[in-house]
N, C-alpha and C positions, 0 to 999 in steps of 0.2 A: 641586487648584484648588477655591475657595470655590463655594458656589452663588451669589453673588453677580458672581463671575469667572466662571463659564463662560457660552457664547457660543452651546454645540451646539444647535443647532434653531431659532438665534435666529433672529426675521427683521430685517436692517439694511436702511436704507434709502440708496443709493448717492448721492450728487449730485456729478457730473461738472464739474468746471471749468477742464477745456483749453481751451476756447473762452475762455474768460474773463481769467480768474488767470493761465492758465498764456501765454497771447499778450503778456501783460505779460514775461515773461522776455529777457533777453538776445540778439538772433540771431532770436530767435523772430518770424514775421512768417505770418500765414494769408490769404488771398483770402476775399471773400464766398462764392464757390466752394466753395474749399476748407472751409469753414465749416460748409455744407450736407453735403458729402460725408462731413466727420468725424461732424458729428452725428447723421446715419444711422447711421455704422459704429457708436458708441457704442449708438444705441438696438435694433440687430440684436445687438450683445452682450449687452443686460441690461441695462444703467444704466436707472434710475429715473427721476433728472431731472438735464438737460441743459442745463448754464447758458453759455446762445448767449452775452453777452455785457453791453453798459453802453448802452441805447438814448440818444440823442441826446446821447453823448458824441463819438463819431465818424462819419464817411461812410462807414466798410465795414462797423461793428456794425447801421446803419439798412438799409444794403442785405441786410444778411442774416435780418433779422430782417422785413423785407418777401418777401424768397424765401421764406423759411419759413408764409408765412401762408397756413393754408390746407392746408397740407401735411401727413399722419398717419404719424407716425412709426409702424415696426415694434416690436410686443411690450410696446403700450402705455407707451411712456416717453414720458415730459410735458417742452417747453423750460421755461426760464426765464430768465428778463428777471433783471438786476440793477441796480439803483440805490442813494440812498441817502436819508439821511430828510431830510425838506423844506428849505431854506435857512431860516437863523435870519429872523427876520419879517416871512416868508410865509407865508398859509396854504395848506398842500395843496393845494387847488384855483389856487390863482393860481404855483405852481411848474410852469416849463417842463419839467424834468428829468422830475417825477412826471407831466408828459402824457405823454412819449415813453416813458415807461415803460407807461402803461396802453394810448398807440399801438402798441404793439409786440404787444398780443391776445394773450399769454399767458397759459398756465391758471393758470401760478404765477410770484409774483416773490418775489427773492430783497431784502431791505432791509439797509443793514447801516449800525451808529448806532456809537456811542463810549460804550462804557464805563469807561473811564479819565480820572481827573478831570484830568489832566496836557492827554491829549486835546480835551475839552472845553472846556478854560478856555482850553489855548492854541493849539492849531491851529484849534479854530473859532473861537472867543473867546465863547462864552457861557457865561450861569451856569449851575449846573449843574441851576437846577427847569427851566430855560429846553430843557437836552437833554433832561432825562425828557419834556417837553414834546412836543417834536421828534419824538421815537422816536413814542411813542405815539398823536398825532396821523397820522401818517406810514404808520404802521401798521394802524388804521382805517380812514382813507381806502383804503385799498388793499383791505383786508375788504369796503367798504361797494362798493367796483366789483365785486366777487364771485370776488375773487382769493384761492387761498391763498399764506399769506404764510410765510417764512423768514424767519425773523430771524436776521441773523448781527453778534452782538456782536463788534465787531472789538478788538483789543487786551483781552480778557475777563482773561486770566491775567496781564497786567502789572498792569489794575488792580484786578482779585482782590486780589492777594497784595501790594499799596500800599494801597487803599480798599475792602477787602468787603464793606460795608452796601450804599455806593453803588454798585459792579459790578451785588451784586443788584437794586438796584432798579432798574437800567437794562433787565431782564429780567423785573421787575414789570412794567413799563411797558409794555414788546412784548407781555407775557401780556395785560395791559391792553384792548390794541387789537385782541387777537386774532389774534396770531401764536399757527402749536400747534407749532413746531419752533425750538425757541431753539437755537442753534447758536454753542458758544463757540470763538471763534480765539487762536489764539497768533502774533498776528499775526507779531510780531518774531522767531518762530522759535528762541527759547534758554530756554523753561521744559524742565524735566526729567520724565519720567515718573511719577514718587512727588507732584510737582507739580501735574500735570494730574491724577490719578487721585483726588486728595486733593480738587482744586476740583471737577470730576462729581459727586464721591459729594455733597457738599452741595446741587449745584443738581437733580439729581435729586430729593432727599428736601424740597428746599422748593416745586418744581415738576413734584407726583407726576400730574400730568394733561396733560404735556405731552411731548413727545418732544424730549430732548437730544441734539445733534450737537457734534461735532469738525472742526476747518477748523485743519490747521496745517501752518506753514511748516516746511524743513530746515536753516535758517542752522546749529544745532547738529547735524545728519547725525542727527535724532532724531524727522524729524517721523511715519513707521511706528511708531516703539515711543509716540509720545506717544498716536499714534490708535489703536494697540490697547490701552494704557493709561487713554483713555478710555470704550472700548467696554466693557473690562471690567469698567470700574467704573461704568456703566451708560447711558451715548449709545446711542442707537440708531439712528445718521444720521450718516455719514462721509461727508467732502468731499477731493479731491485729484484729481489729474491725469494722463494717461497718460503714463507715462515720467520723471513727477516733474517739470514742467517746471512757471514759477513765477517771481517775481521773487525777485532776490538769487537764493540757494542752491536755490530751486524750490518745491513743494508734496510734502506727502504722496502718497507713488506707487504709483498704484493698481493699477499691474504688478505690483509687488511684495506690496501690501495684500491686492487682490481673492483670489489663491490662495492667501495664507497663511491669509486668514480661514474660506477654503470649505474645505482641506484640512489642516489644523492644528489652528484650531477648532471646525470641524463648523459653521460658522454658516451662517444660509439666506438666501442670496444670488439674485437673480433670474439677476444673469452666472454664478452658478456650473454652470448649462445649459451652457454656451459655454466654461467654460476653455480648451478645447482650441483656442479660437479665440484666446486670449490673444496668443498671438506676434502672429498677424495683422496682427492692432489693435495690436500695438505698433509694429510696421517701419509700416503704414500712413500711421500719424503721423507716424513719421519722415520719411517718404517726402511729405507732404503741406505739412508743414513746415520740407522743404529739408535737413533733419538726420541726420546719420551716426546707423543704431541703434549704441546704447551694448552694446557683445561683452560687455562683464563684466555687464551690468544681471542682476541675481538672477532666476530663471525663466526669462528671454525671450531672454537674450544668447545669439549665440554659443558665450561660452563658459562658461556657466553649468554643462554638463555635457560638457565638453570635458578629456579625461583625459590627462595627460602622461607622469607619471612609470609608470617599468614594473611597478614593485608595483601600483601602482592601475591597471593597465588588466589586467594579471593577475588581480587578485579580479573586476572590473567584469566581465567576459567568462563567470566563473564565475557571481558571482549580482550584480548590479546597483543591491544596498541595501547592498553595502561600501561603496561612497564615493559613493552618492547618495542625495539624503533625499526626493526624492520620482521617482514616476515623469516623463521628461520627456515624455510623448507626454501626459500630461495637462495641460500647458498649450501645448501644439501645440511643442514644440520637440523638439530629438532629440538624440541621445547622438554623442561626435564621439571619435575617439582622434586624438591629433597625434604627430605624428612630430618628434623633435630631436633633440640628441646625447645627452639624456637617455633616449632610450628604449631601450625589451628589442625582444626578438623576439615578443611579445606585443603591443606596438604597433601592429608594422609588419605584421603577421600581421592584425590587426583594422581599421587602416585600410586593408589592401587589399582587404578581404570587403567593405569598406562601397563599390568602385568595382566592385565583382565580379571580383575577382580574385582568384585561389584558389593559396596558394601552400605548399605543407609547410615543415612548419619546420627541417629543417636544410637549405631553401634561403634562409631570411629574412638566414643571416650574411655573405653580399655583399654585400647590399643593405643590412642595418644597418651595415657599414662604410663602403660610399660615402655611406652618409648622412652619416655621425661624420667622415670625411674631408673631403666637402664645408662639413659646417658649420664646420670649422676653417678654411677658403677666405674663409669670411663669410656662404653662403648661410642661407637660415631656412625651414623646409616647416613649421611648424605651421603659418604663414599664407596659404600655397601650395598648399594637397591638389594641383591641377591637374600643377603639376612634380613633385611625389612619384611621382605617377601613372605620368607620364611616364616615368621616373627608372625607375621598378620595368618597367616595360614593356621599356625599351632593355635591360636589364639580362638581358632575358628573351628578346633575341630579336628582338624586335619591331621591323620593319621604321620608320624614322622619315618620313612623306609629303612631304617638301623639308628642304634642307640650306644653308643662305646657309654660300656659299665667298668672297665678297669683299664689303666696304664699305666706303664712305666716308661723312662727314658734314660738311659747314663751313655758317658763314656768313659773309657778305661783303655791304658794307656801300657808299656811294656818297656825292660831295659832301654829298649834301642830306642826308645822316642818316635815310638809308632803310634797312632791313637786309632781308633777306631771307635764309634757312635753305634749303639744299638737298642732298638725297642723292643717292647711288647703289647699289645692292644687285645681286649676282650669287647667284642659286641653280641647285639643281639640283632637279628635280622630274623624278620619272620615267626619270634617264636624258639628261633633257634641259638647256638650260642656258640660263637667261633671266637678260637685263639691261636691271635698268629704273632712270629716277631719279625724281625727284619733287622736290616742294618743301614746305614748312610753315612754320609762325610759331617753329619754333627746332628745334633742330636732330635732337629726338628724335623730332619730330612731323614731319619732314620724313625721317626713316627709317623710322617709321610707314607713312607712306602710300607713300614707295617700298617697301616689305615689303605692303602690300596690293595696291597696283597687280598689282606681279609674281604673288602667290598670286590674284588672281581670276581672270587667265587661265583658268588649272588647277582652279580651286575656287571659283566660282562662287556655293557654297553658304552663304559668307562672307562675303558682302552685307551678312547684317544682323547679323553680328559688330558690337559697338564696342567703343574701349577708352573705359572709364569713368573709371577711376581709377590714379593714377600716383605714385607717390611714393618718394623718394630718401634713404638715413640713413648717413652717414657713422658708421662702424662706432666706437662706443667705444673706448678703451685701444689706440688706435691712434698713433703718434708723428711719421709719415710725410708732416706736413702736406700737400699739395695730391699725394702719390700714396696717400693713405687708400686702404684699399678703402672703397668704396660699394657698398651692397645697394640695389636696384631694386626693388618691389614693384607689378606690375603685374594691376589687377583687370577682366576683361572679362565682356562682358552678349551676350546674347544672347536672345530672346523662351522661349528653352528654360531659360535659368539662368544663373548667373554663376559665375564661376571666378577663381581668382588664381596669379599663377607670379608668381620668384623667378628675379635675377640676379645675380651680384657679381662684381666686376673692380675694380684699379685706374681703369678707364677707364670715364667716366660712361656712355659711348657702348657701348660691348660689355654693360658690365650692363644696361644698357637693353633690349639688341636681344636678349638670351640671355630677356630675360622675357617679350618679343614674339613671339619665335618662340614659344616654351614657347606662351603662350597661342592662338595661331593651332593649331598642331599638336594640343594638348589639344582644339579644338572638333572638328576634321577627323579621330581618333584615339577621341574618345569620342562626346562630346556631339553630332555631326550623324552619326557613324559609319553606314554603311547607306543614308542617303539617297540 
């Protein structure tokens, strides 16, 4: 790597924009709340600066950037406001947009103007002394209220690589007015690495006194390599979002950026204090904004270091840099062995150590068979640990805490087009033999709650069980139409942790209830065991 490429000791300057950029994505939706709470989490990790949102573009960015006033972030990270440059003629001062931007009392605002003459001429419609104009006026004013300014050239590398005299002057201009952070976007998200790396190195070498940034989108699944292809070629201020979230395809993702730069590059990061807090902050967001985390996401997923096959959890068990490239406890995540019909006895041997289960290994080949038996059935435990668990337990002995010996399920329906779901369930618990029924909004959810009616009797401790999540896959390469098997995949929560177990049947209603008991039995068997 050139001295010009490397990055080690560098220091970057972070500018977060989930709050912003990334609320613009699909699905994507935050509360002024939730707004506050993320942008804490962000500035207790490290981020630098925190871009709340668009003042006096809507009623939840005005309400949040009102909670915020006043308010001192942890670990010295600064918000910031974002707007854009003054409406064609007005001056600065007589623009509403630029009041609610200077209303909003932050230390720093973010501005972002048109560098592309396609932009200018046609989506705003003016000439183009008329934008340098804009930018630079726009840019002053904001100086002159004693703001620092960001300048983010939007569409930079469209109109680079169409008009590059004018791109640059659009960046003279913001220098002008006394922006010290020109920040070039790819906006449209499909410039190439050699692209972006090629346009830095010039704006660098013509704006040696100022600090260049990167703001790019993923539409080409490229916008990580564009932003360390900027970086190396000399930006030192990256922009993107946690989890990659963003319009269209999303932003640069700084789950994935943050630890590749702190532990790949050596670069000096204020978050790379906190890596180990990485996952956190990443489910958080998810959690915050209503979103399933992404299992595959690079670092932070699930199953980012989750080992399947039996040669690799063989080596993995010996030394742990066979098939991983970093340690996962350094970005708060952990090592997972799954269990399928692909695995050895080295699997099933290592995910049982991980529930504390200590088993020799020429007892592992029963149990890797009713594994491989059952997944020919249709069942799946790499998504399931909880059934595995289970599964390995009964196998062992292991007394089972209730047994349902009989069910029913229907719904039934009346003149008016009312319907109503209702069950019945017999088990045995203890010896003894309860029958109870229940009712719900369809049919599985009304075997649900007759299967908890009955187990609280007895188990009590299962109050604050729930089932969170439910979901049904009619097996592939199956020809059988409406007697397919079905695999059931049910995931329950509890204030101690979550779990998942695994049903299959012909019958929607047995795979269903094989993944409900599974999951009631796994809390009562592990997770509240003792209580």
């Amino acid at each position: 790597m050139s001295k010009e490429e490397s990055l080690r000791g560098v220091r970057l300057e972070v500018l977060d924009t989930t709050l912003r950029d990334g609320t613009q994505a699909e699905g994507i939706s935050l509360s002024a709340g939730d707004k506050v709470a993320v942008a804490e989490a962000l500035a207790a990790f490290g981020v630098d600066l925190i871009e709340g949102g668009w003042p006096g573009s809507n009623p939840r960015d005005a309400e949040f950037f009102a909670a915020m006033k006043g308010r001192e972030l942890p670990g010295g990270a600064r918000l910031t406001a974002f707007g854009a440059t003054r409406r064609r003629g007005l001056a600065p001062e007589d623009d509403p947009s630029l009041a609610a931007l200077l209303a909003a009392e932050t230390p720093v605002v973010t501005i972002f103007g048109k560098s592309w003459t396609l932009h200018a001429v046609e989506a705003l419609g003016v000439s183009l002394e008329e934008n340098l104009a804009m930018i630079r006026e726009t840019v002053a004013y904001m100086r002159a209220a004693g703001k620092r300014v960001v300048y983010d050239a939007e569409h930079f590398f469209d109109g680079y690589y169409e008009d590059a005299p004018y791109a640059l002057a659009t960046l003279a201009a913001a220098a002008a007015g006394g922006a010290d952070t020109l920040v070039l976007a790819d906006t449209n998200g499909g410039r190439l690495p050699e692209e972006i790396a090629a346009a830095v190195r010039r704006v660098v070498e013509r704006f040696p006194g100022l600090t260049i940034g990167i703001h790019a989108h993923n539409d080409a699944e490229l916008a990580v390599a564009n932003t360390l292809a900027a970086l190396r070629a000399g930006a030192r201020h990256l922009q993107g979002t946690i989890n990659g979230y963003g319009e269209r395809a999303g932003n640069a993702n700084l789950t994935s950026l943050l630890p590749t730069l702190v532990l790949k590059y050596g670069a000096d990061l204020r978050a790379g204090e906190h890596l180990s807090e990485l996952r956190a902050l990443s489910h958080f967001v998810d959690e915050r904004a209503n979103q399933t985390p992404n299992k595959r996401a690079p670092y932070v997923g699930d199953a980012a270091f989750a080992h399947k096959g039996g040669v690799h959890v063989s080596a993995v068990v010996k030394n742990p840099r066979t098939y991983e490239h970093v340690e996962p406890e350094l970005v708060g995540n952990r090592r997972r062995f799954l269990v399928s019909d692909l695995s050895g006895r080295s699997n099933l041997l290592a995910k049982l150590a991980e529930a504390g289960i200590e088993l020799a290994r020429e007892e592992a080949g029963p149990l890797l068979e009713e594994v491989k038996a059952l997944e020919r059935d249709g069942y799946a435990f790499e998504g399931a640990n909880a059934s595995f668990v289970l599964l390995a337990q009964r196998l062992r002995g292991s007394a089972t805490p209730f047994s349902v010996t009989a069910f029913r399920s229907w719904t039934s329906g009346d003149a008016h087009g009312r319907w109503q779901a209702e069950a019945t369930i017999q088990l045995e618990v203890g010896g003894r033999t309860v029958h109870t029924a229940a009712v719900g909004e369809g049919p599985v959810g009304a075997l649900d709650n007759a299967l908890r009616k009955a187990l609280l009797d007895f188990f009590p401790e299962l109050a604050e069980v729930r089932l969170s999540d439910y979901k049904v896959r009619v097996l592939e390469g199956q020809e059988a139409g409406t007697a397919s098997v079905v695999r059931v995949l049910v995931e329950m929560e509890h204030p101690r942790g979550r779990w998942s177990t695994v049903g299959a049947s012909a019958n929607v209603l047995e795979a269903s209830l094989k993944a409900l008991t599974d999951g009631y039995a796994y809390a009562l068997t592990s997770l509240l065991a003792g209580e």
